[in-house]
N, C-alpha and C positions, 0 to 999 in steps of 0.2 A: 140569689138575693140581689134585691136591686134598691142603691143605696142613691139616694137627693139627694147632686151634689150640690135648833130645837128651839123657844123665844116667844114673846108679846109682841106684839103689832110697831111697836114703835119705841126705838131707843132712849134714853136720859143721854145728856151731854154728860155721864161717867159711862155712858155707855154700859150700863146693866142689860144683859141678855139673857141668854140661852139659860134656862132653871135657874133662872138668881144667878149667872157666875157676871162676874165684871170683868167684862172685856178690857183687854188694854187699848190703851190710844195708841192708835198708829203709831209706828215708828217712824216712819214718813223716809221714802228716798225715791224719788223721780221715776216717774214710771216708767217702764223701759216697755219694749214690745210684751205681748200678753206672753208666748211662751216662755222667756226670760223672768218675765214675774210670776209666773206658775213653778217654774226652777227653783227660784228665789225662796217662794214662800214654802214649796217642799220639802225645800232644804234646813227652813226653821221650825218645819214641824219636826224633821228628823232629830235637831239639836237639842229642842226644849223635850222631846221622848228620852232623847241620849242623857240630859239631866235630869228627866223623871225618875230615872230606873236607876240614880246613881245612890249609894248609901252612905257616901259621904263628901266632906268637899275633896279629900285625898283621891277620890274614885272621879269627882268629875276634874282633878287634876290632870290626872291620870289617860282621862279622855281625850284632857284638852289636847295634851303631848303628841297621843294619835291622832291625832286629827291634824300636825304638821310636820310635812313634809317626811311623811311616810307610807308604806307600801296600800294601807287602807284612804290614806286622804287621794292618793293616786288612782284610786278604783272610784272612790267618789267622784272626782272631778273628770277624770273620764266617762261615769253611767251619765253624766249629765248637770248633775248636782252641785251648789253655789260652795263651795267649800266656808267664805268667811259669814253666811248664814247660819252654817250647822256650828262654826264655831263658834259666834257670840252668843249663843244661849248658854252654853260650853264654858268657856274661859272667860266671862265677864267676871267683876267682881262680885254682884248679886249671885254669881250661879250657887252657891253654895245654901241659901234659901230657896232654891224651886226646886220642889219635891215634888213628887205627880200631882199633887193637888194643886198646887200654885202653877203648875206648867200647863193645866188643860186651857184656862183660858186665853193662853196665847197660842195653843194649838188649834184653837176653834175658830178667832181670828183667823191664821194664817191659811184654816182648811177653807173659811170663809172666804176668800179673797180666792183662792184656786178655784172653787167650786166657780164661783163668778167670773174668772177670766174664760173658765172652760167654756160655762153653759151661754156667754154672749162670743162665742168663737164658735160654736157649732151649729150657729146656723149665720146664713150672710151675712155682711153688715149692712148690706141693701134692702135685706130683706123686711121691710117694716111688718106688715104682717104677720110676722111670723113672732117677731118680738111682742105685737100687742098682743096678740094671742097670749102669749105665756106672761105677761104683767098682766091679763086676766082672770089665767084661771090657775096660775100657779094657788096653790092651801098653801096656809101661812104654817098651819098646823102641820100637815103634813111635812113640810120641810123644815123646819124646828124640831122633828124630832129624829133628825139625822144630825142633832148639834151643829145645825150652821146657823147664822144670823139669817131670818129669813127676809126681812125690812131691808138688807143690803141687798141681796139677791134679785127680790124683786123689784128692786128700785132699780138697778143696770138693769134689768129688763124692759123698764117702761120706759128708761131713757130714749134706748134705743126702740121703741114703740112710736115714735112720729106722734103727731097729735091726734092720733085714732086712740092711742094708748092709753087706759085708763083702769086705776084698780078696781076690782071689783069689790063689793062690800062682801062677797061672799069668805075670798080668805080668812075674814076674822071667824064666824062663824063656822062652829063642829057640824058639818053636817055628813062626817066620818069618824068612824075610829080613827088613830094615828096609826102610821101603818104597821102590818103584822111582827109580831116579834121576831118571825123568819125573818121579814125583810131588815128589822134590823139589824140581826144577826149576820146575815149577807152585808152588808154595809162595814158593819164591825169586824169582820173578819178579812174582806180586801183590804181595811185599814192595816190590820194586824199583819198580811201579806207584807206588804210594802215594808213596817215597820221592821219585821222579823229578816226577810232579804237584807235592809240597811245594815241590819247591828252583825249579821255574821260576814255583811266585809269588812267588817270593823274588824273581825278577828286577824290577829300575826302569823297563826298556824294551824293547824289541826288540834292539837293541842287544849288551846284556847277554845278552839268551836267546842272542841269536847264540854269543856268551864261552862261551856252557855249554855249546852244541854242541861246540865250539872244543875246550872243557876236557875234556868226557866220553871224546872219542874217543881222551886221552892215555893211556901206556901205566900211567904213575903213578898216574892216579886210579882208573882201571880195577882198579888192585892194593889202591888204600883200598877200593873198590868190595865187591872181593873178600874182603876181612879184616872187611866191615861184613856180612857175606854175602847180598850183593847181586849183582844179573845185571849186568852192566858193560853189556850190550849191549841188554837192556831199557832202563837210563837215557838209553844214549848216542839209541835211537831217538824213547824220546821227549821226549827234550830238540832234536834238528835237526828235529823234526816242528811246532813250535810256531810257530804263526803272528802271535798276541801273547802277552802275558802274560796268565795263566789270570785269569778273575775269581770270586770265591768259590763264584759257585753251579757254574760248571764244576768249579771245585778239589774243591767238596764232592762232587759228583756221581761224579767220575772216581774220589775216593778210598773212597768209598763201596762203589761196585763193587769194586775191587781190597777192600776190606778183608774183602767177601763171601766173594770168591774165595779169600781166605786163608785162613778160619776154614773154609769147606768142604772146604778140599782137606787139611787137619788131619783135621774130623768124616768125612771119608768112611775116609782111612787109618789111626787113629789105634788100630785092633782089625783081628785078622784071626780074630776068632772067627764060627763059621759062622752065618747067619744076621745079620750085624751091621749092616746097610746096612738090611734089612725092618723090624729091632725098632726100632730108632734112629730111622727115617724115623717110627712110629708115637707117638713121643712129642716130635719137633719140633713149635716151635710158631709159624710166621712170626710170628701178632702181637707173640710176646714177646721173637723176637729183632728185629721194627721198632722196638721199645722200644731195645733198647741200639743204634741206631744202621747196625743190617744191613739190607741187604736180602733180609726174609727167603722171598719166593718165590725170588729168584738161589739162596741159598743151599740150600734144600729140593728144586730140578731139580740142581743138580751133586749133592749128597749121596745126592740118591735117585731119578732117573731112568736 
């Protein structure tokens, strides 16, 4: 291998998005380097999942407690992960109203903002071209219905597009199916990778992992699962598959992969203009996206082999 080195067109000032959900406003904190804010934002999708799946405020007490300054917050902040991210969804005072339904669309956001640090880091920042290309022929369609904001996405794209850059009227326009329910599926279940690796280093023992097994395969959490848009049956396997609790360098490795697998299976479907898989492979760049955290030969064989 040889590697070069969901939503309507246009946001409301409430920012109404992806299937009618209402995105929150920003929380706003300076933006630090992109992998840093790829960190950042991972870390509150994990928090706001960690209070999806909680069933009461006692449970996300309960979380909040592990989450400081004990042997699971010490796996976290060693695989990578912002620790005071995961804990303000956690231990704020609102936590006890975000149930999976009220947590997705701050999950959507935050996967929004990853998605877009990623995909304007994998390929140069010199490289204009490369940018106009994908502010042209990115489907709005298409990439909306991987629940990301597709209007942000393709707007850092055309930024960085130079003034050759320019949307095409095509993204509004279906001149595709959205893509196939496998591929959602694949999408949905790197999610659920990630997710399901996070919550069993949340576990204190063996013990506990057993609990999550226990918990996973309920019919209830399966429906939070569901409403977080997560594969129930991806977490449930690898939550009973678990031998101990994960220790960082697994946790990071394991989530690394899935998070490859994620942004791939996005850049592979996210245009169905012809030729799109040949020009896009030609301006990926692995080393830039081992920079924010990919793995970018994984990612360059699923996109373009």
């Amino acid at each position: 291998m040889q590697c070069i080195a969901f939503l309507s067109a246009a946001l409301t000032a409430l920012s109404v998005g992806v299937s009618g959900l209402a995105l929150p406003v920003n929380e706003g904190y300076a933006e630090p380097c992109e992998y840093t804010a790829i960190k950042q934002n991972q870390s509150s999708i994990l928090g706001y999942q960690l209070a999806g799946i909680a069933d009461s405020p006692r449970d996300n007490d309960q979380t909040c407690n592990e989450l400081k300054n004990t042997a699971s917050a010490r796996t976290y902040a060693d695989s990578g992960l912002d620790l005071p991210n995961i804990q303000r969804p956690v231990c704020s005072a609102s936590s006890s109203n975000t149930d999976a339904v009220a947590a997705l669309p701050y999950i959507v956001n935050a996967n929004t903002k990853v998605f877009t640090s990623q995909i304007t880091s994998a390929i140069p920042a010199s490289n204009q071209e490369g940018f106009a290309y994908l502010c042209d022929n990115i489907r709005f369609k298409q990439l909306s219905a991987f629940y990301l904001d597709d209007n942000t996405i393709v707007g850092a794209t055309c930024d960085r597009g130079g003034p050759e850059a320019a949307i095409s009227p095509q993204p509004f326009v279906s001149l595709a199916p959205p893509p196939a329910d496998q591929v959602l599926k694949n999408y949905n279940v790197a999610a659920s990778r990630q997710f399901a690796w996070n919550w069993c280093a949340k576990a204190k023992d063996t013990n506990e992992l057993e609990s999550y097994c226990s918990m996973a395969g309920q019919a209830d959490f399966k429906q939070k699962l569901n409403s977080l848009q997560l594969d129930p049956e991806t977490v449930h396997g690898i939550a009973c598959s678990q031998q101990r609790v994960p220790n960082a360098q697994t946790l990071a490795t394991k989530v690394k992969d899935a998070q490859s697998d994620q942004f791939a299976t996005v850049v592979r479907n996210m245009s169905n203009a012809p030729g799109w898989r040949s020009t896009i492979c030609g301006y990926l760049s692995c080393a830039e996206m081992d920079k924010v955290g990919l793995d970018g030969d994984r990612v360059w064989n699923k996109v373009c082999q």
